[in-house]
C-alpha positions as CSV (number, residue, x, y, z in Angstrom):
1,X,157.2,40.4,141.4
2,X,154.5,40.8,143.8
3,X,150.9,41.8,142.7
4,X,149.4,44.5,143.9
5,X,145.6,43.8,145.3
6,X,143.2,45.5,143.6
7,X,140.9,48.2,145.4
8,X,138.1,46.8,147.2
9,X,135.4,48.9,144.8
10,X,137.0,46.6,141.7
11,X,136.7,43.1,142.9
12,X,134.4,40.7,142.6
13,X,131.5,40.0,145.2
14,X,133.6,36.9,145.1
15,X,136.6,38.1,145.9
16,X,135.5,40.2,148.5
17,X,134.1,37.4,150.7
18,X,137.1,35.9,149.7
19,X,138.5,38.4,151.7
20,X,137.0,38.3,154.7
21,X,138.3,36.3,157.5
22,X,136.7,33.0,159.2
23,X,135.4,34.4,162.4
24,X,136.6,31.3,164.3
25,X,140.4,32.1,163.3
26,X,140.6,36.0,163.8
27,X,138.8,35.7,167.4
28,X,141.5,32.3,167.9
29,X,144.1,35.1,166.8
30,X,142.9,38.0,169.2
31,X,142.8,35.8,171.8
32,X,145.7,36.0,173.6
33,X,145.6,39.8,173.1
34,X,141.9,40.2,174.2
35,X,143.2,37.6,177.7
36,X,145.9,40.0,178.3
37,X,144.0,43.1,178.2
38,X,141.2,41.3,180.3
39,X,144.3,40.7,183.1
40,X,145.1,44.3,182.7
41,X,141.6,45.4,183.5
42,X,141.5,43.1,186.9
43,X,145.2,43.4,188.1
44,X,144.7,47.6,187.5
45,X,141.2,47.4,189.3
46,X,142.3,45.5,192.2
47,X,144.8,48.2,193.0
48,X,142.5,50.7,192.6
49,X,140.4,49.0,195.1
50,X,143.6,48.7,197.7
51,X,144.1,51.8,197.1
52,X,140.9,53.2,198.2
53,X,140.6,50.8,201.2
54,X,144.3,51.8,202.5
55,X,143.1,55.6,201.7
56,X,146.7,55.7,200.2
57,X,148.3,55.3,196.6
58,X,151.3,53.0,196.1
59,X,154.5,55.1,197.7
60,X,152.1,57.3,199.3
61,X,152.5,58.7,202.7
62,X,148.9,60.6,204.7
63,X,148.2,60.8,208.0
64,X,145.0,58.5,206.8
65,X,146.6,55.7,205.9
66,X,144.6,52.2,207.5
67,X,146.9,49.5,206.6
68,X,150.3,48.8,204.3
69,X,150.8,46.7,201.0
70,X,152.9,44.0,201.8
71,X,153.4,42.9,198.3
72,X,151.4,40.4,196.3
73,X,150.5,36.6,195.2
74,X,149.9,34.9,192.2
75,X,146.8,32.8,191.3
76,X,144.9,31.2,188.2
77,X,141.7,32.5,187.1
78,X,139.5,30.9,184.5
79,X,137.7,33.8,182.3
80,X,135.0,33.1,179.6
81,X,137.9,33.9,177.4
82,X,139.8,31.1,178.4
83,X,142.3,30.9,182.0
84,X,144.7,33.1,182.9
85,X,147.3,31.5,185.1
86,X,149.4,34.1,186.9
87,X,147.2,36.9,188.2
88,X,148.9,38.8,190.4
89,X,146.9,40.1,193.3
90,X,148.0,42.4,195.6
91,X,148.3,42.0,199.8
92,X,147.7,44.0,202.7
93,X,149.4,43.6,205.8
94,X,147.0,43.6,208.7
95,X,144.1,42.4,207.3
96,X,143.4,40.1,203.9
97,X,142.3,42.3,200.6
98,X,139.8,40.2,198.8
99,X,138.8,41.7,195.3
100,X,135.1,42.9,194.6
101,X,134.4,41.0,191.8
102,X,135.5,37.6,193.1
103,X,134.2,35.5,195.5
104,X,136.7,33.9,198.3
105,X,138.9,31.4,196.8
106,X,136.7,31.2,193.7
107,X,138.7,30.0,190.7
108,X,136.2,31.0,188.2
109,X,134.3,34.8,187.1
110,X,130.5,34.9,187.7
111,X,130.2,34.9,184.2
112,X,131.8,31.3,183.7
113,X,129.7,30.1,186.8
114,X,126.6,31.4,185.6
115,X,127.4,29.6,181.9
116,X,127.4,26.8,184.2
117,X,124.3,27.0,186.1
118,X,122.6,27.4,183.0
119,X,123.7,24.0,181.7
120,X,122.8,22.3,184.6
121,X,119.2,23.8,184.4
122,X,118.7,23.2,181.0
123,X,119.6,18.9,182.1
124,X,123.1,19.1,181.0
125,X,124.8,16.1,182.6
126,X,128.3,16.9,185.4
127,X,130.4,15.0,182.5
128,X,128.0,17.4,180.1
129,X,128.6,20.2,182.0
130,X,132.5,19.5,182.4
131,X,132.7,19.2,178.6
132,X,131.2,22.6,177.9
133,X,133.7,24.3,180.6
134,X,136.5,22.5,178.6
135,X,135.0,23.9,175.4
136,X,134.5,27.5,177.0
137,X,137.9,28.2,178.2
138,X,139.9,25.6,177.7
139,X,140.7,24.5,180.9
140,X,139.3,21.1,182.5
141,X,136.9,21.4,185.2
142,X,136.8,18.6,188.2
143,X,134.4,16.9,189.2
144,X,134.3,18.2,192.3
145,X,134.0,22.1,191.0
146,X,131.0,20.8,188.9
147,X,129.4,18.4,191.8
148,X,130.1,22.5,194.2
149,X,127.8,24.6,190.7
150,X,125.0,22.0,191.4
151,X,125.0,22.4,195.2
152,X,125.1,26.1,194.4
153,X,121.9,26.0,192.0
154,X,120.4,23.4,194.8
155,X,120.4,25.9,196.9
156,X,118.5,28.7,194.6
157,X,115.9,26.1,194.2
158,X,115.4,25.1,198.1
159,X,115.2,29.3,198.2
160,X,112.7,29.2,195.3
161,X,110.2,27.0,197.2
162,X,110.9,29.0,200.9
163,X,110.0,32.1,199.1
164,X,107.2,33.9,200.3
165,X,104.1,33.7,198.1
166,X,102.9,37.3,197.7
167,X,100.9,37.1,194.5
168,X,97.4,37.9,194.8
169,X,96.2,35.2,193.1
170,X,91.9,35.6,192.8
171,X,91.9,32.5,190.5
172,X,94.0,29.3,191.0
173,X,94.4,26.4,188.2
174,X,96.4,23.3,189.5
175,X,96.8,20.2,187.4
176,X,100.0,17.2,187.9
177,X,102.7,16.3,185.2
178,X,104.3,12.9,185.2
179,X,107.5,12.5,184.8
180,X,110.2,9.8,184.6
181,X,112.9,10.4,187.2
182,X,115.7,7.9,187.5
183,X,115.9,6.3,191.5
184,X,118.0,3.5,192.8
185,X,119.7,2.3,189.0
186,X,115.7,2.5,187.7
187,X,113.1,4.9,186.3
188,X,110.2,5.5,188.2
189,X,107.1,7.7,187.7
190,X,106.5,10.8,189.4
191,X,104.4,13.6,189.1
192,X,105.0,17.3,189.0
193,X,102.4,19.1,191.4
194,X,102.0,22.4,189.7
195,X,99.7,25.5,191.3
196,X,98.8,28.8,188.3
197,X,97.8,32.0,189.6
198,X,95.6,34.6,187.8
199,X,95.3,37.9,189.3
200,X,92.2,40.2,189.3
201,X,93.9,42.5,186.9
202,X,95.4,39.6,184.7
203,X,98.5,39.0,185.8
204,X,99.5,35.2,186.1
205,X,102.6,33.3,187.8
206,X,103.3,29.7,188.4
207,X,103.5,29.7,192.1
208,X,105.1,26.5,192.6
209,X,105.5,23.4,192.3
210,X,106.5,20.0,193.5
211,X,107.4,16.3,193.0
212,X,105.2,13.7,194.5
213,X,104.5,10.2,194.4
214,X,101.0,10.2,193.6
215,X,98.0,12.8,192.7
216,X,96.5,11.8,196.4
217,X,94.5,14.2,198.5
218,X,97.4,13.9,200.9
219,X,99.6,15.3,198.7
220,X,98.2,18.0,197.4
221,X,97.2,19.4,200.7
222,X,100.4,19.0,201.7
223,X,100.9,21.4,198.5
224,X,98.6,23.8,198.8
225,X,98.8,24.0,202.4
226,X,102.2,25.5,201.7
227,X,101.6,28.3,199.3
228,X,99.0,29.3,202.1
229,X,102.1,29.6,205.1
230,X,104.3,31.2,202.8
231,X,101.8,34.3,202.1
232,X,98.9,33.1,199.4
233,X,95.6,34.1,200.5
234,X,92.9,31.2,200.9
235,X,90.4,34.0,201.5
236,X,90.9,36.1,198.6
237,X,90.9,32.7,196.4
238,X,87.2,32.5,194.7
239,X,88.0,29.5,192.3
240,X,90.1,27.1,191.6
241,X,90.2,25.3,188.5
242,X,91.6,21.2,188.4
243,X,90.6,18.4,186.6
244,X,88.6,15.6,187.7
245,X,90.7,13.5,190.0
246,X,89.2,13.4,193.6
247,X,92.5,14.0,195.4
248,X,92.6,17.3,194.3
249,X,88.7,18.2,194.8
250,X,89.4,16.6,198.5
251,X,92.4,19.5,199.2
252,X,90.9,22.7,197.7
253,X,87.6,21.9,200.2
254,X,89.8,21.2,203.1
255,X,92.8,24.7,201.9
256,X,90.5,27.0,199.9
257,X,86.9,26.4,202.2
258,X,85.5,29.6,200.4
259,X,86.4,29.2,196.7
260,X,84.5,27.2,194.2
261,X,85.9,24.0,192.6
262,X,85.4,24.2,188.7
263,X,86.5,21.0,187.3
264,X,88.4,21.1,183.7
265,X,86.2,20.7,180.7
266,X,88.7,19.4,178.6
267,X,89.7,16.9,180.9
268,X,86.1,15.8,181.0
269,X,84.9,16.1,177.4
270,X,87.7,13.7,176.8
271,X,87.2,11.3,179.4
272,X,83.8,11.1,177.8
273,X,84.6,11.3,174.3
274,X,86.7,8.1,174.7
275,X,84.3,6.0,176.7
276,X,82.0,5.9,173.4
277,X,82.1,4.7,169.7
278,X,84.0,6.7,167.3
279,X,80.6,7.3,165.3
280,X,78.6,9.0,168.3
281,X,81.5,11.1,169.1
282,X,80.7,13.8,167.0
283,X,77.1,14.5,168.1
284,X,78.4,14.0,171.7
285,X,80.9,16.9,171.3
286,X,78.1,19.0,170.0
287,X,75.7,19.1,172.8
288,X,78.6,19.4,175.1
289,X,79.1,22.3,173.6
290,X,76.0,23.9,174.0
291,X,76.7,23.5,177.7
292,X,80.0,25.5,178.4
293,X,79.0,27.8,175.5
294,X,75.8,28.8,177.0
295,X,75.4,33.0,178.0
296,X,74.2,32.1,181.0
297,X,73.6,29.0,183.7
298,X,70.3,29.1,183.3
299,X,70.8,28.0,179.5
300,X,73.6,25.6,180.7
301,X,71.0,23.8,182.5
302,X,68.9,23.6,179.8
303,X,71.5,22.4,177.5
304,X,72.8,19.5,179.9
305,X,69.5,18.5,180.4
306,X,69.2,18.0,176.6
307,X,72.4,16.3,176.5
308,X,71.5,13.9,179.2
309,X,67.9,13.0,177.8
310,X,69.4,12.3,174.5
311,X,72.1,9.9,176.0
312,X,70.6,8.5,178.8
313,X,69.7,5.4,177.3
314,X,72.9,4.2,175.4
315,X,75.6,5.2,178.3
316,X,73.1,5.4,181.9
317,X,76.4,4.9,183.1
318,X,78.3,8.1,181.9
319,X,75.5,10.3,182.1
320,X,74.9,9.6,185.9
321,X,78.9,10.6,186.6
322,X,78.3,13.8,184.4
323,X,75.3,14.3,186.4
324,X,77.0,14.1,189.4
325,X,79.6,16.6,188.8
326,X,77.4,19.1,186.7
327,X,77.8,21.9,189.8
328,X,81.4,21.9,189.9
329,X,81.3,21.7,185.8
330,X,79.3,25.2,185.7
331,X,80.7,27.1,188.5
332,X,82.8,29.2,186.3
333,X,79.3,30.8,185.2
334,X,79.3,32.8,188.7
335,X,82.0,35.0,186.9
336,X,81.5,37.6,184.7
337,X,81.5,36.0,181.3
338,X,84.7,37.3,179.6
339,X,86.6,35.6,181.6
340,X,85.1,32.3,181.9
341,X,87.0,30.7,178.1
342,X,90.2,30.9,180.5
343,X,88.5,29.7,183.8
344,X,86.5,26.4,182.6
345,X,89.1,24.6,181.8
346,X,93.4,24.0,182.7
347,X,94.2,24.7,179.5
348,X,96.7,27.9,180.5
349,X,99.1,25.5,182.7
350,X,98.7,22.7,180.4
351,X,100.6,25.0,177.9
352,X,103.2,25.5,180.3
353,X,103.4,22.0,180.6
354,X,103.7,21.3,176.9
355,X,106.8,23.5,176.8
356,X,108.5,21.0,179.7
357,X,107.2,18.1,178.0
358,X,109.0,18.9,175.3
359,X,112.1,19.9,176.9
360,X,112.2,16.5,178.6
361,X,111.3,14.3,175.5
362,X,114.9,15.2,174.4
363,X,116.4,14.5,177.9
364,X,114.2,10.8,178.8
365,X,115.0,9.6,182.3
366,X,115.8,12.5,184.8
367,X,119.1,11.6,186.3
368,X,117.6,11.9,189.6
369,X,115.1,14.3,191.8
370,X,117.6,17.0,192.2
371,X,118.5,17.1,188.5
372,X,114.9,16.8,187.7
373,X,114.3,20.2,189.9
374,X,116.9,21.9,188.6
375,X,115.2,21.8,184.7
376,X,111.7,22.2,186.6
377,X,113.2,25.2,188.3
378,X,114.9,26.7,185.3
379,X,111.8,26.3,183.1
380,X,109.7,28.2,185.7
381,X,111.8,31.1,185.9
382,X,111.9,31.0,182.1
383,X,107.8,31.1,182.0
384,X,107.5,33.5,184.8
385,X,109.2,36.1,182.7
386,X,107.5,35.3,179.7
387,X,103.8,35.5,181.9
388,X,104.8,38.8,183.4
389,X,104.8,40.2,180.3
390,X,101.8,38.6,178.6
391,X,98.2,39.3,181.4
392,X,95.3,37.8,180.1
393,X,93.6,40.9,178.1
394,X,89.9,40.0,179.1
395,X,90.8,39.9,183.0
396,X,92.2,43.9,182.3
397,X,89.3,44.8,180.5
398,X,86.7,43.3,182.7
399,X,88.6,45.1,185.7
């Protein structure tokens, strides 16, 4: 004799759970139901669509009439819930009907191909990528299909660096990130020229970037030169922040005449830091310090003149470079003075490169420059959103 279940309100928190379904298996039973529905949906909205370009219902005769039906085809299309192999789509006579939401001869939906695009941007592999389609909807996805995707996203990023620049970028931070990118069966070293904007009001954007062979002044003119004919101002530029490698003081003189070069302080506070014992270090940082802390130049003077008396003696040396460099090391105290913490130093786009850095440590080797700007270019969209959202607070406020 069968037993009757008892009611939900008298069984166990046990035996409820007990109840309720793996969600694996009830989708994996819906399915086929959900596929067939989804066919439904396309095979009834394509003839809506016929119908409204013929100006005439199936069967129905008007004077407006622009073409005839002369039957229909069958094809395969591969859904996010997995392929549907007989689709029937629907013919016109005189001239091809092509449905809205597919592209010509495409055997995929957007939404599959944008699934896609993302792997590749996040540095999924083609045999990666295949895998995942596979695991998606269950159908196997050539080489070919995968090798057209990245040719597709190649193209978005060609379009990304052609775009025109029309940020009005006040404040400029550049800075380079090596990479290891894979060339000729080996890895090799290259570096990822990077430009940040900051706008008057706040608002920042990575511009660009681009992969070079070397930090030289040749390079990043090359660079720089190109934000300036796609649209960036080099007039309304008044500083650009960078750290202390000569290329890139060499290429903001010769693109940005007007603005002044402040060079990063954490760049050189390190440099100097680790050119000393471990026991002076301490008192080192201190009257650095002093420096970029100071209200005013004036006092910034004052306070790298102390610094420089006091280790003149044990490091001529160092103290001669600092020296040296001091006027590009203050010019961030021409701006107002809530904004300078953000100027002084490249600390903003080293935090965007922290984020990449630690999206490639789980990748290594780069396959190769393409797939190396495809993850670049996906992780600078993904920043860009996050930066539109986020200005800097003391730029507004000082506006």
């Amino acid at each position: 004799m069968a037993t009757v279940p008892a009611a939900l309100t008298e069984r166990t928190e046990a035996q409820r759970w007990a109840a309720v379904r793996d969600e694996d298996d009830l989708w994996g039973d819906l399915r086929p139901e959900l596929l067939e529905a989804v066919r439904t949906i396309l095979e009834t909205t394509m003839e809506d669509e016929l119908a409204a370009e013929l100006v005439a219902a199936r069967y129905q005769r008007t004077p407006w009439r622009t073409d005839l039906r002369n039957g229909s085809y069958q094809r395969g299309l591969v859904t996010e819930l997995g392929a549907i192999t007989d689709l029937r789509v629907p013919r016109r006579r005189l001239t091809p009907y092509r449905p809205s939401f597919l592209e010509r001869a495409a055997r995929r939906t957007r939404c599959v191909d944008r699934v896609l695009r993302q792997a590749f941007l996040r540095g999924l592999s083609t045999r990666e990528t295949a895998a995942l389609a596979e695991t998606l909807t269950g159908v196997t996805l050539s080489a070919a299909s995968v090798s057209r995707l990245a040719r597709e996203l190649d193209a978005q990023v060609a379009a990304f660096h052609r775009r025109p620049v029309t940020f009005d970028a006040r404040y400029l931070l550049v800075d380079g990130l090596w990479v290891s990118v894979r060339s000729s069966g080996h890895a090799a070293r290259r570096v990822i020229l990077a430009a940040y904007g900051i706008a008057p009001d706040g608002r920042r954007q990575l511009l660009d970037y681009r992969q070079a062979a070397s930090e030289s002044s040749a390079e990043w003119t090359r660079f720089l030169t190109s934000l300036v004919v796609r649209g960036l101002d080099p007039d309304a530029v008044a500083l650009v922040t960078a750290d202390g490698a000569d290329g890139i003081a060499a290429a903001v003189a010769e693109v940005f005449p007007e603005a002044d070069l402040q060079r990063c302080w954490t760049h050189r506070i390190r440099n100097l830091l680790e050119a000393i014992p471990l026991a002076e270090r301490r008192p080192c940082l201190a009257g650095l310090r002093a420096i970029y802390r100071a209200h005013t130049r004036r006092a910034a003077v004052g306070a790298a003149w102390r610094w420089a008396r006091r280790w003149r003696t044990r490091h001529p040396g160092l103290v001669r470079r600092f020296e040296g460099d001091l006027d590009e090391l203050l010019a961030v105290f021409a701006l107002p003075e809530p904004i300078r913490r953000q100027l002084r130093s490249t600390n903003l786009i080293e935090r965007a490169f922290r984020e990449l850095r630690r999206r490639l440590r789980s990748i290594g080797s780069l396959t190769d420059r393409r797939s190396a700007d495809r993850i670049l270019y996906g992780q600078v969209l993904r920043l860009n959103e996050l930066l539109a959202r986020r200005p800097l607070a003391t730029f507004t406020q000082e506006t």
